[in-house]
Biopython code that builds the backbone (N, CA, C, O; Angstrom):
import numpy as np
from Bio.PDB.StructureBuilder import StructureBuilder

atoms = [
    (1, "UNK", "N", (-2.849, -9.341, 9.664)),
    (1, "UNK", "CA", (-2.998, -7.920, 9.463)),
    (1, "UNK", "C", (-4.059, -7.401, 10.429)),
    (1, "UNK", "O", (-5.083, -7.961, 10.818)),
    (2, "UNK", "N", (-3.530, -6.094, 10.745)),
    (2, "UNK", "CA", (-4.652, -5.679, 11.777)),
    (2, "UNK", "C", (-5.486, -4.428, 11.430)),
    (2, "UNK", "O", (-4.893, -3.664, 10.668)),
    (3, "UNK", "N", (-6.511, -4.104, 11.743)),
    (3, "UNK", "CA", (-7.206, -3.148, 11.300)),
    (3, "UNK", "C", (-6.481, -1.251, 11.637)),
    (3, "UNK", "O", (-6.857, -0.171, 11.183)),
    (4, "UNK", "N", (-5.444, -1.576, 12.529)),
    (4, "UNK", "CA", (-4.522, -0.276, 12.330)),
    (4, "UNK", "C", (-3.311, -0.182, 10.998)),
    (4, "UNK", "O", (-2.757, 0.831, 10.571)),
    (5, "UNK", "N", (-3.147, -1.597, 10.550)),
    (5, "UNK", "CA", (-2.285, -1.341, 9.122)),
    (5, "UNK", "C", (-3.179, -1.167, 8.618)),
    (5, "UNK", "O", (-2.789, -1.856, 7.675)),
    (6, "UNK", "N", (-4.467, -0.755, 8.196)),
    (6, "UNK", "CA", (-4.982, -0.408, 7.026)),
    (6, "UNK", "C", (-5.997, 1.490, 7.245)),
    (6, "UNK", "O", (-6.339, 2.384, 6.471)),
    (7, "UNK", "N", (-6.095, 1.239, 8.720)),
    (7, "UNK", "CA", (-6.541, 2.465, 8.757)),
    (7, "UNK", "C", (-5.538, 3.955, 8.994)),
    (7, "UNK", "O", (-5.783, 5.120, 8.684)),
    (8, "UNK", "N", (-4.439, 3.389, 9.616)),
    (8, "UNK", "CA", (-3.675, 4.570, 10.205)),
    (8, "UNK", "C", (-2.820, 5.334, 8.490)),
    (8, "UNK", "O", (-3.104, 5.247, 7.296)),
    (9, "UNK", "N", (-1.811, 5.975, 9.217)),
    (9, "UNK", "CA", (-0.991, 6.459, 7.933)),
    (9, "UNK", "C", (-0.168, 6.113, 7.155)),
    (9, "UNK", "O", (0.795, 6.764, 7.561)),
    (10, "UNK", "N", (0.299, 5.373, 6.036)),
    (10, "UNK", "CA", (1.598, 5.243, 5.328)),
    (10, "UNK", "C", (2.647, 5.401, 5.256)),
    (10, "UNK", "O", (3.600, 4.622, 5.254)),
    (11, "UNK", "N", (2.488, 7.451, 5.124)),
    (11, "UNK", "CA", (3.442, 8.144, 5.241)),
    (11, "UNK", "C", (4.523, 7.658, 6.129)),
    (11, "UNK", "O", (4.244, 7.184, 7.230)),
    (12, "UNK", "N", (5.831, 7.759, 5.676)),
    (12, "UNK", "CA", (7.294, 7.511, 6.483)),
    (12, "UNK", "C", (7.545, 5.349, 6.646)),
    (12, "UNK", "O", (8.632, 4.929, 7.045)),
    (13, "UNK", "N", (6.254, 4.218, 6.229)),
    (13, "UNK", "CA", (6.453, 3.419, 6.130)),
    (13, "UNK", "C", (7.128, 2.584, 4.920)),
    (13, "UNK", "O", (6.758, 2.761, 3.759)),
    (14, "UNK", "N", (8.013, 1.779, 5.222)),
    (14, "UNK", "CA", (8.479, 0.987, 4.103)),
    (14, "UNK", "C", (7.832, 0.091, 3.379)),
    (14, "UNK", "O", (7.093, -0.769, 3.857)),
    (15, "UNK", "N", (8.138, 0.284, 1.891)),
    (15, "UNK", "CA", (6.971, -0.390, 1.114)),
    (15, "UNK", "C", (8.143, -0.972, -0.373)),
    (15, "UNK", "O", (9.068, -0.449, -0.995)),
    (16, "UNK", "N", (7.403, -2.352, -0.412)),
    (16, "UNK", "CA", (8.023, -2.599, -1.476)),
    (16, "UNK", "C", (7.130, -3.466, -2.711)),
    (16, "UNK", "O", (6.411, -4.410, -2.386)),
    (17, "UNK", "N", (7.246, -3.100, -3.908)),
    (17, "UNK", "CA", (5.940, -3.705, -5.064)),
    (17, "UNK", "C", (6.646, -4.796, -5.108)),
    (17, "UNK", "O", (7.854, -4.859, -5.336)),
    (18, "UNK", "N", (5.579, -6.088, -4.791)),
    (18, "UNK", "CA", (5.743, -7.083, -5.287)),
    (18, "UNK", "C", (5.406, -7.821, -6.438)),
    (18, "UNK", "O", (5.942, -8.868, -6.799)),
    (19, "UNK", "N", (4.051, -6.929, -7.260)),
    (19, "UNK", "CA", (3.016, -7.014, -8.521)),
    (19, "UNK", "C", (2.748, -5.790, -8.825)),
    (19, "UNK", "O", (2.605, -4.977, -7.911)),
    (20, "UNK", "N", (2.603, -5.336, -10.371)),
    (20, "UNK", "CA", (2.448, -4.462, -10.821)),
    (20, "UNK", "C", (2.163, -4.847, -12.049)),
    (20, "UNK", "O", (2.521, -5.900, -12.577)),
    (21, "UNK", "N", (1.412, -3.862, -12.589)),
    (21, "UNK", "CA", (1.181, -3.932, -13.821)),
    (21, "UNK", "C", (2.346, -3.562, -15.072)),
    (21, "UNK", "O", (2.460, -4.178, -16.132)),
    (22, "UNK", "N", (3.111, -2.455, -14.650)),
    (22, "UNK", "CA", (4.428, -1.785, -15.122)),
    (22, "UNK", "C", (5.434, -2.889, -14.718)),
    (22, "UNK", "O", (6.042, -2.499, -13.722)),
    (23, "UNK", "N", (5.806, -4.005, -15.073)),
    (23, "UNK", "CA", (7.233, -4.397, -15.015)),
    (23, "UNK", "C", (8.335, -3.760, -14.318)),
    (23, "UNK", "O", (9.181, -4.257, -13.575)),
    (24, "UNK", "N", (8.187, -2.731, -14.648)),
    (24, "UNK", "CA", (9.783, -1.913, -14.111)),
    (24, "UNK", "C", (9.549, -1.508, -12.843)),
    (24, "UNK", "O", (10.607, -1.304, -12.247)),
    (25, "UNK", "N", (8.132, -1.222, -11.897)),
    (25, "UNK", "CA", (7.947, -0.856, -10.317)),
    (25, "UNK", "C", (8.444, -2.475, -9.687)),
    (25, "UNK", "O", (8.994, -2.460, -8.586)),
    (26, "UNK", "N", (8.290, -3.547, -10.233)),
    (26, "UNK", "CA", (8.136, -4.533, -9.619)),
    (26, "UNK", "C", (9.804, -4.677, -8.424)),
    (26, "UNK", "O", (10.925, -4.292, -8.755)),
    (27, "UNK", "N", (9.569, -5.084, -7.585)),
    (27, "UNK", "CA", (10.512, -4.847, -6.928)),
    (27, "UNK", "C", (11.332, -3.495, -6.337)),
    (27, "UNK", "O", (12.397, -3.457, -5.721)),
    (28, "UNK", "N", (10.543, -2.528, -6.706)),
    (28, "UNK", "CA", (10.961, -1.017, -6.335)),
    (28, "UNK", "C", (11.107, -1.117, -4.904)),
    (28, "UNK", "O", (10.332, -2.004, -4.547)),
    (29, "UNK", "N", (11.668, -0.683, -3.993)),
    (29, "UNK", "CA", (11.572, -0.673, -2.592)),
    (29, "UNK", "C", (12.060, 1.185, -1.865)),
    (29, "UNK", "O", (12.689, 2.082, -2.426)),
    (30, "UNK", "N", (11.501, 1.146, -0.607)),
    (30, "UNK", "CA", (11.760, 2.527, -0.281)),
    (30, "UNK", "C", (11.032, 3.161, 0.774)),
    (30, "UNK", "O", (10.466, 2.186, 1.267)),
    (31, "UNK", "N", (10.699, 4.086, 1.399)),
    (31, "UNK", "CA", (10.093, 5.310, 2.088)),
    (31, "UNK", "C", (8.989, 5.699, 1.337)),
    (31, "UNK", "O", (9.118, 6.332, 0.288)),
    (32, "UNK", "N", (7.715, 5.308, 1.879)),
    (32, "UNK", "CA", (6.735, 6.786, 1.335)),
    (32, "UNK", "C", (6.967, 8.155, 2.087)),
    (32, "UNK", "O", (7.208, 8.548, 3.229)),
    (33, "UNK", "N", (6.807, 8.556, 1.094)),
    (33, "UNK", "CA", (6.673, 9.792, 0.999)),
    (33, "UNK", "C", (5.638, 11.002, 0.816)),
    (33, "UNK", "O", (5.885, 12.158, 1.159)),
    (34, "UNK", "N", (4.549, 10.608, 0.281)),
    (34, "UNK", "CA", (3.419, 11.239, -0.071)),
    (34, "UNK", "C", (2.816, 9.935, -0.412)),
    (34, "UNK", "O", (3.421, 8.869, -0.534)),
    (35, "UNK", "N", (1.368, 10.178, -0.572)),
    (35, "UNK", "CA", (-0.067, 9.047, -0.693)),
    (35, "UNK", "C", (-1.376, 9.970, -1.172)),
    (35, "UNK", "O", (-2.126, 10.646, -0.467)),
    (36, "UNK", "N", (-1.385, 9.817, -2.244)),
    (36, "UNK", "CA", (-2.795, 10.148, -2.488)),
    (36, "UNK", "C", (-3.740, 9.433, -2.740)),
    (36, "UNK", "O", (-3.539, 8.505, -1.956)),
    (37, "UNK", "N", (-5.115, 9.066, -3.561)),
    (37, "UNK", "CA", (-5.901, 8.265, -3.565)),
    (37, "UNK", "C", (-5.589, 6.949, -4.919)),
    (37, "UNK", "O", (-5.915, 5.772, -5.067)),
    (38, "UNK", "N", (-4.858, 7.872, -5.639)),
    (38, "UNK", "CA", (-4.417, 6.855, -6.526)),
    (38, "UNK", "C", (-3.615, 6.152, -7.036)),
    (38, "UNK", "O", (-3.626, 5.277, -7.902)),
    (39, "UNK", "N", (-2.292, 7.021, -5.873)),
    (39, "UNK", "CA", (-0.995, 6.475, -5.938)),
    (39, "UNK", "C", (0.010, 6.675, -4.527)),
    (39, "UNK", "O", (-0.351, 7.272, -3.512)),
    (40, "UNK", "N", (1.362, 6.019, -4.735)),
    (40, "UNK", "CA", (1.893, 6.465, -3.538)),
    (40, "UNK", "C", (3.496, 7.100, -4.224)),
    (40, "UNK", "O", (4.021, 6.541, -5.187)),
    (41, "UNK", "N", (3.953, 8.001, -3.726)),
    (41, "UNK", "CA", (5.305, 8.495, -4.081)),
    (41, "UNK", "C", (6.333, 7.926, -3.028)),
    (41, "UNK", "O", (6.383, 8.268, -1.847)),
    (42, "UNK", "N", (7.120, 7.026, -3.633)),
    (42, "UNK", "CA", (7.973, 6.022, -2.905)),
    (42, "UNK", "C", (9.534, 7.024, -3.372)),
    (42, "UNK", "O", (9.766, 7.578, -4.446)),
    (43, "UNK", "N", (10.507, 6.960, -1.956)),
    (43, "UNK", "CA", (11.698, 7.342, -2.106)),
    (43, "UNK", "C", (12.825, 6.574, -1.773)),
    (43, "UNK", "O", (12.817, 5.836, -0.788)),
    (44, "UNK", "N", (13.741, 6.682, -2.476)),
    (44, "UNK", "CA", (14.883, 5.368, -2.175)),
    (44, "UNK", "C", (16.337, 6.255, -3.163)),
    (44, "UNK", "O", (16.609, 6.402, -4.354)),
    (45, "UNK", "N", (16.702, 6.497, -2.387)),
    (45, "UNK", "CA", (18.161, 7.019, -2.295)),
    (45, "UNK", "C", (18.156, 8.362, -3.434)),
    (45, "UNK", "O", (18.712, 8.569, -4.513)),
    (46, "UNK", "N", (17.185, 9.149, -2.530)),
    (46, "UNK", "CA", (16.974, 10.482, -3.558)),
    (46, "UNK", "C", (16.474, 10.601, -4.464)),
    (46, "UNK", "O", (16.600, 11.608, -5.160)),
    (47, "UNK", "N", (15.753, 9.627, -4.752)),
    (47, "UNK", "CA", (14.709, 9.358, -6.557)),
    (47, "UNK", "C", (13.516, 8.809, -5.506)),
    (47, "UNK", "O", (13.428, 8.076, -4.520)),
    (48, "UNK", "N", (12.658, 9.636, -6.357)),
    (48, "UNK", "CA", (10.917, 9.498, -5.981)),
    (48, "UNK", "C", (10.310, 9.059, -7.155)),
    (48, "UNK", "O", (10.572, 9.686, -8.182)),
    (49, "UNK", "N", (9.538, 8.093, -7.213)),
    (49, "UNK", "CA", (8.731, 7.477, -7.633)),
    (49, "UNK", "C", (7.415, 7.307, -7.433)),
    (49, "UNK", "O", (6.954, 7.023, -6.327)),
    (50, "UNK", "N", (6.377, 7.542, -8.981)),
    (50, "UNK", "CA", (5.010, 7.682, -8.204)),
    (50, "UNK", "C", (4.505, 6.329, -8.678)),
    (50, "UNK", "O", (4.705, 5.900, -9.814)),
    (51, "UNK", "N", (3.631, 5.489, -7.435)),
    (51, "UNK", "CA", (3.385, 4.194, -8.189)),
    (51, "UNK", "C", (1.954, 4.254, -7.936)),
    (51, "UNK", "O", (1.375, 4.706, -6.948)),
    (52, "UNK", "N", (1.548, 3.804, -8.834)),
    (52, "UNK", "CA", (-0.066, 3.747, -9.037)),
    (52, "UNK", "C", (-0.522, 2.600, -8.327)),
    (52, "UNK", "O", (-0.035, 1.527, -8.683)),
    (53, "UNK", "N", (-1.579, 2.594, -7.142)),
    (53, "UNK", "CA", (-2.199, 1.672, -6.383)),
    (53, "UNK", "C", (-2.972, 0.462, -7.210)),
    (53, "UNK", "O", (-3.001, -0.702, -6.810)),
    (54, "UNK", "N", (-3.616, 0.952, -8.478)),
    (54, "UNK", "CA", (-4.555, 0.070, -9.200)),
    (54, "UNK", "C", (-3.282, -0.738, -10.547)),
    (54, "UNK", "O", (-2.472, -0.479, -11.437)),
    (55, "UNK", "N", (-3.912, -1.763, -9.818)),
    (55, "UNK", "CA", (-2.380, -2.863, -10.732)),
    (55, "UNK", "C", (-1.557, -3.150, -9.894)),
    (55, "UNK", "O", (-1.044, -4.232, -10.179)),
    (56, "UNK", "N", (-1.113, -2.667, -8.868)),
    (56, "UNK", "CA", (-0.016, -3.334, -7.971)),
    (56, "UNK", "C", (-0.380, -4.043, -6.758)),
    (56, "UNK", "O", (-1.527, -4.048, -6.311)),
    (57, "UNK", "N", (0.659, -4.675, -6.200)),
    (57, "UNK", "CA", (0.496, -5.337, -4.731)),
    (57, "UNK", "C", (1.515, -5.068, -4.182)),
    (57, "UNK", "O", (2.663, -5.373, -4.507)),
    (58, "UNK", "N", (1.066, -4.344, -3.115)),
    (58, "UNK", "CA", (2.174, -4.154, -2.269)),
    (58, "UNK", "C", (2.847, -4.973, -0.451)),
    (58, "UNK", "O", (2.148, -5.511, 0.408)),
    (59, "UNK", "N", (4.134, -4.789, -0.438)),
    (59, "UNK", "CA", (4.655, -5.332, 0.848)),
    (59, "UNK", "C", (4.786, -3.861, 1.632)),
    (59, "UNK", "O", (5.284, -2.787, 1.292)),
    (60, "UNK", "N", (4.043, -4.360, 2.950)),
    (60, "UNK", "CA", (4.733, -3.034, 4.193)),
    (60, "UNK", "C", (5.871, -4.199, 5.138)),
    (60, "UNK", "O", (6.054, -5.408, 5.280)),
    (61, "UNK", "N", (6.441, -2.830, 5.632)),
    (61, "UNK", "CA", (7.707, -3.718, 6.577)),
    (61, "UNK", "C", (7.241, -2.909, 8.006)),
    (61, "UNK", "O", (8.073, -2.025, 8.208)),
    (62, "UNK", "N", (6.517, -2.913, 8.737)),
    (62, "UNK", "CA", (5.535, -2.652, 9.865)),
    (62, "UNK", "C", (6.551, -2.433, 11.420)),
    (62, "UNK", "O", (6.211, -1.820, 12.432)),
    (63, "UNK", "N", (7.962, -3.223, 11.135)),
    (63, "UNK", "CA", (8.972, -3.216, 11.952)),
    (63, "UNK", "C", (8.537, -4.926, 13.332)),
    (63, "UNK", "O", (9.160, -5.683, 14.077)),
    (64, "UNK", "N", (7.085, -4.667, 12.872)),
    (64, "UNK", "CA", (6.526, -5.850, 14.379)),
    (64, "UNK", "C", (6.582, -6.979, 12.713)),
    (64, "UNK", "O", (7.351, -7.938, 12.654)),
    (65, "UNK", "N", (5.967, -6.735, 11.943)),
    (65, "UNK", "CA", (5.650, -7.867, 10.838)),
    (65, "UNK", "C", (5.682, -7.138, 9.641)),
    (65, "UNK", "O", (5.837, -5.932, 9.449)),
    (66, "UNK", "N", (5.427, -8.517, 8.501)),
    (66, "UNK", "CA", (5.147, -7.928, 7.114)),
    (66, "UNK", "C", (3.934, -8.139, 6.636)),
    (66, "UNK", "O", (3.308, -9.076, 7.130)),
    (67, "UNK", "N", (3.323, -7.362, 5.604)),
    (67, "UNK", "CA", (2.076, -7.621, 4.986)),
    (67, "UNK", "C", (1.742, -7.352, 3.900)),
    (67, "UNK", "O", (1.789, -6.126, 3.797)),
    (68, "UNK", "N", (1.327, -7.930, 2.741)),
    (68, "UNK", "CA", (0.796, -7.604, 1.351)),
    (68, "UNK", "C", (-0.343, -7.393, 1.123)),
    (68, "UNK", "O", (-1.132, -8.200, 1.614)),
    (69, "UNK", "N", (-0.893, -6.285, 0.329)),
    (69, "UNK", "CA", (-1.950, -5.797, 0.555)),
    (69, "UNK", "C", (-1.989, -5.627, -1.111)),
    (69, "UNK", "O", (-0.998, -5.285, -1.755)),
    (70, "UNK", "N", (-3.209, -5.903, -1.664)),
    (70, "UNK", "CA", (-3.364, -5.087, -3.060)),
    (70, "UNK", "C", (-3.858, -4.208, -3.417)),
    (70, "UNK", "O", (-5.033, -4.105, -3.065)),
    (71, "UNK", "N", (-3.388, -3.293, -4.133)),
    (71, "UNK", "CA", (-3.458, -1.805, -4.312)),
    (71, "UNK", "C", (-4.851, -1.768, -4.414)),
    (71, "UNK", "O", (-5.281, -1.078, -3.489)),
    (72, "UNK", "N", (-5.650, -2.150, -5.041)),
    (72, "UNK", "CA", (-7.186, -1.502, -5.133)),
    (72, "UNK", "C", (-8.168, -1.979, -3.808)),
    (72, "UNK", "O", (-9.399, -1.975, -3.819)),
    (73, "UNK", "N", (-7.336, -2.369, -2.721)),
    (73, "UNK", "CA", (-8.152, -2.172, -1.200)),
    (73, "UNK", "C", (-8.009, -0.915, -0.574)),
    (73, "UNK", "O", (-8.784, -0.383, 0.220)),
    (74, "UNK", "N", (-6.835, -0.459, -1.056)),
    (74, "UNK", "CA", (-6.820, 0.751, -0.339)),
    (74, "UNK", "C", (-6.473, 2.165, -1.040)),
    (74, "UNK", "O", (-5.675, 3.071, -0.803)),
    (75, "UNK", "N", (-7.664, 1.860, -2.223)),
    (75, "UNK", "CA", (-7.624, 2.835, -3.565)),
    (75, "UNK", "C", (-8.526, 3.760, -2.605)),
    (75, "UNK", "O", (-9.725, 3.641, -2.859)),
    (76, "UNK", "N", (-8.231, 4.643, -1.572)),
    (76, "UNK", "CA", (-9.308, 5.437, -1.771)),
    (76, "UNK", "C", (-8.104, 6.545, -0.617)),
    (76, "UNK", "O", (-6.976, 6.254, -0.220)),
    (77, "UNK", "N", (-8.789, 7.608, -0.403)),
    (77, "UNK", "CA", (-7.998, 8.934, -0.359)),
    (77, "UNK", "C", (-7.514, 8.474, 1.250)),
    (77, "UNK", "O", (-8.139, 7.580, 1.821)),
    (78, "UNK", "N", (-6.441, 9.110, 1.867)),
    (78, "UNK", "CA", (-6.193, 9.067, 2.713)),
    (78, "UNK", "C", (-6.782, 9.660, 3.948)),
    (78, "UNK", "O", (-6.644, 8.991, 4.972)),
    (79, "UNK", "N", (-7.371, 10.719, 4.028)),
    (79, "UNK", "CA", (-8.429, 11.107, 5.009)),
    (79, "UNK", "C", (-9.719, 10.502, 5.154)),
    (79, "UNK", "O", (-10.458, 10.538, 6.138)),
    (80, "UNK", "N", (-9.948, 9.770, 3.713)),
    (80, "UNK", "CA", (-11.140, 8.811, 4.076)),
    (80, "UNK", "C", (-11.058, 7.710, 4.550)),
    (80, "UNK", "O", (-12.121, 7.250, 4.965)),
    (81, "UNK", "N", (-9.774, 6.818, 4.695)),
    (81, "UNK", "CA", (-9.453, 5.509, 4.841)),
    (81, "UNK", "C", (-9.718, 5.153, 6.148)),
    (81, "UNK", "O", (-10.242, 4.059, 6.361)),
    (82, "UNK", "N", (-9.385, 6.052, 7.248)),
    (82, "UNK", "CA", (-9.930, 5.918, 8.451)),
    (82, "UNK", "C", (-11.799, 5.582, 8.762)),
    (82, "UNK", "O", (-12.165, 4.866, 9.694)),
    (83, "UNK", "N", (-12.535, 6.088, 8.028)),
    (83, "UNK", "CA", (-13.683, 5.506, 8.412)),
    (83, "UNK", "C", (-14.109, 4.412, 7.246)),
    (83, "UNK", "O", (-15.265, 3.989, 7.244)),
    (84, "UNK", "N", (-13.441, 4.094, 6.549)),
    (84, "UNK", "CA", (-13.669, 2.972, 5.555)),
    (84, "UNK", "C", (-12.674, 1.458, 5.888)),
    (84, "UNK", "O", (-12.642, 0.395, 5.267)),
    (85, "UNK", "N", (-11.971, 1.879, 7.055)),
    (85, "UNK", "CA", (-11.078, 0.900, 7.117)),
    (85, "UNK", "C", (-12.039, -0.645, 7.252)),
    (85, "UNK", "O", (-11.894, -1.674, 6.592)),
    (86, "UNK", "N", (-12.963, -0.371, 8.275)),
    (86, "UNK", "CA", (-13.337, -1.632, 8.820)),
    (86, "UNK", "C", (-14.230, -2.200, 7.339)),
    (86, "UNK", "O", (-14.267, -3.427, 7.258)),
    (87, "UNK", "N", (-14.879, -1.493, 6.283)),
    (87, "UNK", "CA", (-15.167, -2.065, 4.990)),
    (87, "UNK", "C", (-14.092, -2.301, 4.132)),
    (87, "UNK", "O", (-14.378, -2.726, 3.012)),
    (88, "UNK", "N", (-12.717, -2.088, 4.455)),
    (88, "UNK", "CA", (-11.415, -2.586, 3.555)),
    (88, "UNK", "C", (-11.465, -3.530, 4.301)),
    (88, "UNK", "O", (-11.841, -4.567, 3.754)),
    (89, "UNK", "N", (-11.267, -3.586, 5.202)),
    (89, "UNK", "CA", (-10.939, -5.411, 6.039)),
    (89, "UNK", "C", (-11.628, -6.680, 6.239)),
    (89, "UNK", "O", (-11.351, -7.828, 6.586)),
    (90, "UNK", "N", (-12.964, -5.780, 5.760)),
    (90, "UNK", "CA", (-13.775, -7.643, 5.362)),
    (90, "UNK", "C", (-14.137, -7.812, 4.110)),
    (90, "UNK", "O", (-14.732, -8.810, 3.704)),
    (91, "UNK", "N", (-13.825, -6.916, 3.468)),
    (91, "UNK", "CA", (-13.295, -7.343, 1.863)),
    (91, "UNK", "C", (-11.812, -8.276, 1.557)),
    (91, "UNK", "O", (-11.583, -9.138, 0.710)),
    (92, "UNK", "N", (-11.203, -7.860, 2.322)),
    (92, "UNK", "CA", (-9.961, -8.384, 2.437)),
    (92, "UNK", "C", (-10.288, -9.906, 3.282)),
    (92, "UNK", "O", (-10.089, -10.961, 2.679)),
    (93, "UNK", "N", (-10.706, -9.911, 4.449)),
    (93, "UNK", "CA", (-10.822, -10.762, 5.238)),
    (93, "UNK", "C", (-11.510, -11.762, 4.249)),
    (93, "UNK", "O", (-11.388, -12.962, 4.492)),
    (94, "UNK", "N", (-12.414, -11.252, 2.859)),
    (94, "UNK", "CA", (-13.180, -12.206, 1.709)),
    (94, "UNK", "C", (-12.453, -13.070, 1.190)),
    (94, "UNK", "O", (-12.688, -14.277, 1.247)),
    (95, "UNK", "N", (-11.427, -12.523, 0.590)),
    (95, "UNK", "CA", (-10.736, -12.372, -0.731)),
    (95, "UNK", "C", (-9.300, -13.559, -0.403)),
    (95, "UNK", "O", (-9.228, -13.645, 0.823)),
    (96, "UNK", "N", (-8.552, -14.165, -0.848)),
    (96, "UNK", "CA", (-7.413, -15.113, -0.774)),
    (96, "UNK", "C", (-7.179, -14.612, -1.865)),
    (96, "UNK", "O", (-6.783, -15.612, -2.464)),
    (97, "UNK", "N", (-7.116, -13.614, -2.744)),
    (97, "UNK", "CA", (-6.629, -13.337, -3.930)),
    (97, "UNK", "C", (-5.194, -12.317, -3.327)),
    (97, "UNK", "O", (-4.087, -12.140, -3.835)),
    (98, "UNK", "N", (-5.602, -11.963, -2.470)),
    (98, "UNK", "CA", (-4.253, -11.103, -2.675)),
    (98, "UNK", "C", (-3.532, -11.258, -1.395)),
    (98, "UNK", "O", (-2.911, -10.285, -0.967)),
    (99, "UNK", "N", (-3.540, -12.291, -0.778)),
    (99, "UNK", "CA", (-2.345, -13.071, 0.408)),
    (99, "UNK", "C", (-1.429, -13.767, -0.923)),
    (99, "UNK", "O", (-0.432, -14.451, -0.695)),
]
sb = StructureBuilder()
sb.init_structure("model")
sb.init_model(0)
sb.init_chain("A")
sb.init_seg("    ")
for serial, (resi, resn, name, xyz) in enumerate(atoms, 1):
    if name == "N":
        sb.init_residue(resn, " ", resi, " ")
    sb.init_atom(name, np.array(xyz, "f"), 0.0, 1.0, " ", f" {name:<3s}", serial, name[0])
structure = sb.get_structure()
């Protein structure tokens, strides 16, 4: 993972829950669509879905690679994520909990 999957935008990337706290997101797949700080609104064949970042783990499909990331690294608003990225990534770079 590189420090542009975690700082740049979401929006329009493919994402699919691999862990969740809700049973029923697990395996949801789709388009974001919107991202706010505490969730992301995922779309997949005309149904939007809002999935909550805290409790889940998510897969991006990046088109170069894939990557799982868990929702409470990148619990925080989207205009802020850009200058917090490089403190999401050596938390992450810590952690083997959520590879």
């Amino acid at each position: 993972m590189k420090l542009e999957d975690i700082a740049g935008d979401f929006i329009g990337k493919e994402i699919r829950i691999v862990e969740s706290k809700n049973s029923q997101f697990v395996g949801f797949a789709g388009k974001i669509v919107d991202e706010t700080k505490n969730t992301f609104s995922i779309m997949k064949e005309a149904k939007v879905k809002m999935i909550p970042k805290e409790g889940s783990k998510f897969q991006f499909d990046d088109n170069k690679e894939k990557f799982t990331i868990n929702g409470e690294y990148i619990r925080i608003s989207p205009e802020n994520r850009i200058k917090e990225s490089r403190r999401i990534m050596r938390s992450i770079n810590r952690s083997e909990k959520i590879w």
